[in-house]
C-alpha positions as CSV (number, residue, x, y, z in Angstrom):
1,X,-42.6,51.3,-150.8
2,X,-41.6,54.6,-152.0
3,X,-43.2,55.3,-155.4
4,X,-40.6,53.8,-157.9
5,X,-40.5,50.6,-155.9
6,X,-43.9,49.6,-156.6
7,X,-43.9,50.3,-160.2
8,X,-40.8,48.4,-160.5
9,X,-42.8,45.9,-158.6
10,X,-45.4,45.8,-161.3
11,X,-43.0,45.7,-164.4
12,X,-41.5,42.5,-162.4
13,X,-45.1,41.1,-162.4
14,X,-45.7,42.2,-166.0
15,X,-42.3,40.0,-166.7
16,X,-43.5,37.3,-165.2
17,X,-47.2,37.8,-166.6
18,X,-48.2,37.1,-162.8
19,X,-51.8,38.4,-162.4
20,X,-52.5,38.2,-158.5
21,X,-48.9,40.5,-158.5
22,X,-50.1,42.9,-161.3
23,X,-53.4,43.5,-159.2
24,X,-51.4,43.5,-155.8
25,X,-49.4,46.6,-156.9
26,X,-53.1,48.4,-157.3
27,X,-54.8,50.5,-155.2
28,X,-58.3,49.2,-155.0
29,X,-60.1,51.9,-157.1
30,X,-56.9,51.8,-159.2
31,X,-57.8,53.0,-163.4
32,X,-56.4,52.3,-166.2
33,X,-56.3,54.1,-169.3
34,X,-54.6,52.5,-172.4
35,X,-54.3,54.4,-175.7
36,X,-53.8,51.1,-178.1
37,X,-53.4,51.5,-182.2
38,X,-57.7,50.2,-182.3
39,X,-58.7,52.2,-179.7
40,X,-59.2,53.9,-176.0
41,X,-59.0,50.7,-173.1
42,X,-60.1,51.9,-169.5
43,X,-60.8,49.6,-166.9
44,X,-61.3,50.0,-163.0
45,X,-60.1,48.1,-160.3
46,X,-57.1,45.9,-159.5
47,X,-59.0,42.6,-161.3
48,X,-59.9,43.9,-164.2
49,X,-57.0,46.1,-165.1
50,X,-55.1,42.6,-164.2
51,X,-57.6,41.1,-166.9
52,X,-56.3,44.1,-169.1
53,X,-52.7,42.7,-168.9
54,X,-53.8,39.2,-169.1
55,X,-55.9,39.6,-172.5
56,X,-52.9,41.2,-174.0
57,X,-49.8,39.0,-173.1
58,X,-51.0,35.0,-172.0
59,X,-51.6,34.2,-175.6
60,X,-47.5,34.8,-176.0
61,X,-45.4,32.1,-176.1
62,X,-41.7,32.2,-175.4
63,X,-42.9,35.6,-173.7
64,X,-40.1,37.8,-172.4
65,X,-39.3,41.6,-172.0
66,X,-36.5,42.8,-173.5
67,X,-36.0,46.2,-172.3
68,X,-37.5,48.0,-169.4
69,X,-37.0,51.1,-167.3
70,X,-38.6,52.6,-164.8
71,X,-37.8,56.6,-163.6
72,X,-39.7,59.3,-161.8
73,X,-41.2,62.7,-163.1
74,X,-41.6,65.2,-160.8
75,X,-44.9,63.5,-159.1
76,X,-45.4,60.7,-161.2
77,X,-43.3,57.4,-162.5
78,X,-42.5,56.1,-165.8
79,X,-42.5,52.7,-166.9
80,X,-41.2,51.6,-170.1
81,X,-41.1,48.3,-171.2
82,X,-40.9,46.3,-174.8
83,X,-41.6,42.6,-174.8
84,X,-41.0,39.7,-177.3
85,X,-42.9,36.7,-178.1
86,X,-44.7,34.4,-180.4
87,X,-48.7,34.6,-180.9
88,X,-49.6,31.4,-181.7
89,X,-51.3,32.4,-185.1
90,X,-49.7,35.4,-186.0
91,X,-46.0,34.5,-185.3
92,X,-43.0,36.6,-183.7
93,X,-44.3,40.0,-182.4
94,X,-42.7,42.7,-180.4
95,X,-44.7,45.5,-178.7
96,X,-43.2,48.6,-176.3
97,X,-45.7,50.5,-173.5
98,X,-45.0,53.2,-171.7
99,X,-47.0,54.5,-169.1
100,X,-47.4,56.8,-166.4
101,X,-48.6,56.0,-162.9
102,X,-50.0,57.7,-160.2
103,X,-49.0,56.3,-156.7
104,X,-50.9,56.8,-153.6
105,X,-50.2,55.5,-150.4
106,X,-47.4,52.9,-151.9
107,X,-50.4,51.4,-154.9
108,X,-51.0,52.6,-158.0
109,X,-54.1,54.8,-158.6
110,X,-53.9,55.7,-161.7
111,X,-51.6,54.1,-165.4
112,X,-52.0,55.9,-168.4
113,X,-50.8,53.8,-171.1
114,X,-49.7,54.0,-174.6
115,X,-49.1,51.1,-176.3
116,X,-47.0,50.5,-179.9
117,X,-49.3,47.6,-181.1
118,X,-47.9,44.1,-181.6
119,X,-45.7,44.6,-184.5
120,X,-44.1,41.7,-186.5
121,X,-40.8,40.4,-185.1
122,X,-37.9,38.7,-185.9
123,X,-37.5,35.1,-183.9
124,X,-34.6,36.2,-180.7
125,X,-31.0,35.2,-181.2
């Protein structure tokens, strides 16, 4: 996999909210740093940064993304995404990340992640 191809990989596996595929784009000693609207998140390792994902977007239901991309910069790769769903207690919510990964060796070593926050939504049309 060249280095787009695996971060498109993982966006598919965000889509889908699959965690084995999340933690099978990751290189084992893979880190995540995520810059949320409460605070710093880092975790290490393919399950746990898995876990990450998991915490944030199972609770949705009627989850789907909405808009993605995913581009290189010069050595690194870009993934934007923004996602739509319904939190069970809090209603309609829309959120956008956009992160930077690292790829070594066809994984990802390394996503730097800033996150918009779950933001009230409108229901989709």
């Amino acid at each position: 996999m060249d280095d787009t191809a695996v971060v498109t990989e993982l966006l598919g596996a965000i889509a889908a909210r699959d965690r084995d595929r999340i933690a099978a784009c990751l290189a084992p000693d893979a880190r995540l740093r995520a810059l949320t609207p409460h605070r710093l998140r880092e975790e290490l390792g393919p399950d746990l940064i898995a876990g990450r994902y998991s915490s944030w977007l199972d609770a949705l239901e009627e989850f789907a993304v909405t808009s993605s991309d995913v581009e290189q910069v010069a050595d690194r790769v870009r993934l934007r995404y923004r996602f739509h769903g319904r939190d069970p207690a809090e209603g309609w919510q829309e959120n956008e990340h956009t992160a930077y990964a690292t790829v070594v060796d066809g994984r990802i070593a390394a996503l730097d992640l800033s996150c918009a926050g779950f933001r009230p939504a409108e229901p989709p049309h």
